[in-house]
C-alpha positions in Angstrom: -17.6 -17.2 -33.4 -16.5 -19.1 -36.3 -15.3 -22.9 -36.9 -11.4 -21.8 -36.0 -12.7 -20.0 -33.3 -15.5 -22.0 -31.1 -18.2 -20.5 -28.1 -15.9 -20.7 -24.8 -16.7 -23.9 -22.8 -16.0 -23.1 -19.1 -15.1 -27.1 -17.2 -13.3 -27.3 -14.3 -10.3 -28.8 -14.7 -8.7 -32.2 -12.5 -5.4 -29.8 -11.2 -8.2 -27.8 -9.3 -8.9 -30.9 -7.2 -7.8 -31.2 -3.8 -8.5 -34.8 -3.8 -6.4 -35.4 -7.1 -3.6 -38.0 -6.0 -0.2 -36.5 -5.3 1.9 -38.6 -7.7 -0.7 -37.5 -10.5 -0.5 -33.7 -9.4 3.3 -33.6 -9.5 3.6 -34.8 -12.8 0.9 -32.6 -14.5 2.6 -29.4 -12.5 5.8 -31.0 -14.1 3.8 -31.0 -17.7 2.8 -27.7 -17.2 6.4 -26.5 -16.6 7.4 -28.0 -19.8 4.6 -26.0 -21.5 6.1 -22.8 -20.0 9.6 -23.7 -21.5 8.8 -24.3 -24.6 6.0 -21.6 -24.9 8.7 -19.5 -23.5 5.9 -18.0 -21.1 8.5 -15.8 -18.8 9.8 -13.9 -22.0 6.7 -12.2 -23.1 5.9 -11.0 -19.2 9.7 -9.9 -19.3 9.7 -8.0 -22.8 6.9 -6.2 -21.3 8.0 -5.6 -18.1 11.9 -5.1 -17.9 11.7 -1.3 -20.3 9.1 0.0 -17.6 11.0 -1.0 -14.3 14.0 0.5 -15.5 11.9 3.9 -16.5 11.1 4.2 -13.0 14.8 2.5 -11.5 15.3 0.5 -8.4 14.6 -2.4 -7.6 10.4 -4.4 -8.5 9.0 -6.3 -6.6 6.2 -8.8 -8.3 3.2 -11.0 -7.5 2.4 -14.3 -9.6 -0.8 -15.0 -8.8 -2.0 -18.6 -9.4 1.9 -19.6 -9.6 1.4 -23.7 -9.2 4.5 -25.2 -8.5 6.1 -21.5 -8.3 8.4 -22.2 -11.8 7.3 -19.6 -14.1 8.0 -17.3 -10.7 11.2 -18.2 -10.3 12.3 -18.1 -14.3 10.8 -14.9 -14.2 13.1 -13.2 -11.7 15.8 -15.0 -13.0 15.3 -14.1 -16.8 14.4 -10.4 -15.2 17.7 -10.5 -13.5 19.8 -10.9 -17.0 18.7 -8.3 -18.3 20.0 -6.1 -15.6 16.7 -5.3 -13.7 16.7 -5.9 -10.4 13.8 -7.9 -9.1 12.1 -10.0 -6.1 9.1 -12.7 -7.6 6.8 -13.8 -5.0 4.5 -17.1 -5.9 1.3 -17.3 -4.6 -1.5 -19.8 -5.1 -4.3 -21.2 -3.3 -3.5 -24.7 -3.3 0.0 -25.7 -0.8 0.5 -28.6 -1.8 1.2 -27.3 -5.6 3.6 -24.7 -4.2 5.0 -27.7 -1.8 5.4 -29.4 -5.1 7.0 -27.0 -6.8 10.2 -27.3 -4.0 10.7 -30.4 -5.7 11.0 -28.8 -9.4 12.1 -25.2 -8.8 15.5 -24.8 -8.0 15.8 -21.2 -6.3 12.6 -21.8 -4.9 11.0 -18.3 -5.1 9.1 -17.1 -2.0 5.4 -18.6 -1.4 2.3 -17.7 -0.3 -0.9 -20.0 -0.2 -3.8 -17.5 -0.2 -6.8 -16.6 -2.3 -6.5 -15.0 -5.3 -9.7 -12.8 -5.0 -8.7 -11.9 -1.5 -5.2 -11.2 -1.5 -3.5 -10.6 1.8 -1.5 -7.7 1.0 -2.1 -4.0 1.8 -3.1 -1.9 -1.3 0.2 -1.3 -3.4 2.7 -3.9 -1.9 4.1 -4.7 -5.2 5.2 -2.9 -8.2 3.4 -5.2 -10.8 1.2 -8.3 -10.6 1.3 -11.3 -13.1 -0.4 -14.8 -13.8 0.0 -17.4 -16.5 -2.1 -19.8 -17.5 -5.1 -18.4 -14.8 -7.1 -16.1 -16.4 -9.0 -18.9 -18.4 -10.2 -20.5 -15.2 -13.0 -18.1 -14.4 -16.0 -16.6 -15.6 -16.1 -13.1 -16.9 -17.2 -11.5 -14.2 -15.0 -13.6 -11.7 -12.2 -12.2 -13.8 -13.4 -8.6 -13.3 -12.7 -8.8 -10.0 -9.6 -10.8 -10.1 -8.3 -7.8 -12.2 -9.1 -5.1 -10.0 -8.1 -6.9 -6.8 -4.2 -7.4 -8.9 -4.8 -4.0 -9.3 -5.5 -3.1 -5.9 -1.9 -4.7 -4.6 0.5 -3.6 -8.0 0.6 -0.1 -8.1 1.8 -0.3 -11.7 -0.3 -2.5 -13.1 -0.7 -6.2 -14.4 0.3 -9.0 -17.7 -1.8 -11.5 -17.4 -0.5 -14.3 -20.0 -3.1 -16.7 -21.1 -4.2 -19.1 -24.0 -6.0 -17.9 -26.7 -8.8 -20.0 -28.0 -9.1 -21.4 -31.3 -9.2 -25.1 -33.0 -5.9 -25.4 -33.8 -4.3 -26.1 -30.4 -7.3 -27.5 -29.6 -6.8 -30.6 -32.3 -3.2 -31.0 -31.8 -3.1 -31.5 -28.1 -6.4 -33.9 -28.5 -4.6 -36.1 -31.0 -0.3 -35.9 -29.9 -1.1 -34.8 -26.0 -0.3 -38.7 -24.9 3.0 -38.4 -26.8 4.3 -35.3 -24.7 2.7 -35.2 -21.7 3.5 -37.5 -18.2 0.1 -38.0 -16.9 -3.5 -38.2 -18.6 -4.5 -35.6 -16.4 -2.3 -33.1 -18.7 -4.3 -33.5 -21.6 -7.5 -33.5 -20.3 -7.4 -30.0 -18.5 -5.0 -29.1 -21.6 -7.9 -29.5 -23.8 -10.0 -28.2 -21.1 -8.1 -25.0 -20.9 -8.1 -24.7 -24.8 -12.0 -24.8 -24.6 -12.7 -22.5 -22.2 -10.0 -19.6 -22.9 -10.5 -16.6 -24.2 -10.3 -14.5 -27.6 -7.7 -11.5 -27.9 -11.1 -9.4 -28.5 -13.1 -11.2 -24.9 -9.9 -10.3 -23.1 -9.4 -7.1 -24.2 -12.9 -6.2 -23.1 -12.3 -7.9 -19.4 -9.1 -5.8 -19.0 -10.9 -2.2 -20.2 -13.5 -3.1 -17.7 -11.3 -3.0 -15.0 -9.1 -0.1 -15.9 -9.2 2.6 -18.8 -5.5 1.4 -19.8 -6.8 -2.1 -20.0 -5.8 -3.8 -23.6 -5.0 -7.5 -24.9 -2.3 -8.8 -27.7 -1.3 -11.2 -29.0 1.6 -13.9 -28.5 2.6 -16.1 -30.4 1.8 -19.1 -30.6 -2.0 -19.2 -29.6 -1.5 -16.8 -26.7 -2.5 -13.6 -25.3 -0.8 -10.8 -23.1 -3.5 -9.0 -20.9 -2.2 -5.5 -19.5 -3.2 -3.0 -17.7 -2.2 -0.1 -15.1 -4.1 2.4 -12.8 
């Protein structure tokens, strides 16, 4: 590690609590929305996935696991969908009452599912390709292990995981202007949280080749990485 790049930091993060009041929930699902738009998260999942549904044709079904309020999902399809590749995004998380929430801020309202992302209740291969954003940082190495192999048990052609990439930078800014963009304190706390406790291009690409031989991480700009993989 250096002095841009800190030792990860694994918290747990207020979002994650069941208990956290629904006013304060909807507005953080609300800030994290806004991240995704201006991060543009649904264009690097579609630059990567659009070329390789169309190499096979038909219509794709996809899984975002740990979806929240079900926005990226639904952005997804719909950004999927302009580029001529037909497409059917289902959100799943374990938490309801973000999905719930997310009736309130998603307009097309993508299908839902409340289940448990290390037990997914689908039959081996139910979807063409499985996705998360902003997720991956949540767990431990080996928790992620198996949260890769069980997206690849379910997506028959693989995963992109998108996730922060860990390093001062973001870190500092959010800490000192997070007030000034975000709704709710609980924003920037798990913001910084999540900043701490990502993971380097080079950790992720290591978590991805441990669950399959095409395993491999990139980068995005800005601050973010792509984690891919297929059987």
């Amino acid at each position: 590690m250096s002095l841009l790049v800190p030792p990860r930091r694994p918290s747990r993060e207020l979002l994650d609590d069941p208990a956290l009041p629904s006013d304060e929930m909807r507005r953080s699902l609300e800030d994290i929305d806004l991240v995704h738009r201006r991060w543009r998260a649904a264009r690097a999942l579609v630059r990567h996935l659009a070329p390789r549904i169309r190499a096979v044709g038909g219509p794709a079904r996809i899984l975002d696991v740990g979806a929240g309020s079900g926005a990226v999902a639904e952005r997804l399809g719909d950004a999927l969908r302009r580029t001529g590749v037909r497409t059917r995004v289902v959100a799943l998380d374990r938490q309801w009452r973000h999905l719930a929430a997310g009736r309130g801020i998603c307009r097309g309202r993508p299908p839902a599912v409340g289940a448990d992302a290390f037990r997914l209740p689908f039959a081996d291969h139910a979807f063409d390709f499985a996705v998360s954003t902003f997720f991956l940082h949540h767990f431990s190495p080996d928790e992620n292990r198996v949260l890769l192999r069980e997206l690849l048990r379910v997506a028959r052609r693989g995963f992109a995981v998108l996730d922060l990439r860990r390093h001062i930078v973001p870190t500092l800014a959010l800490t000192l202007a997070g007030r000034t963009v975000f709704r709710t304190y609980v924003s920037v706390r798990d913001g910084v949280a999540s900043l701490r406790q990502a993971y380097t291009t080079a950790e992720a690409a290591a978590l991805a080749r441990s669950a399959t031989p095409t395993g491999r991480a990139v980068d995005v700009f800005p601050f973010g990485i792509l984690v891919t993989g297929g059987p």
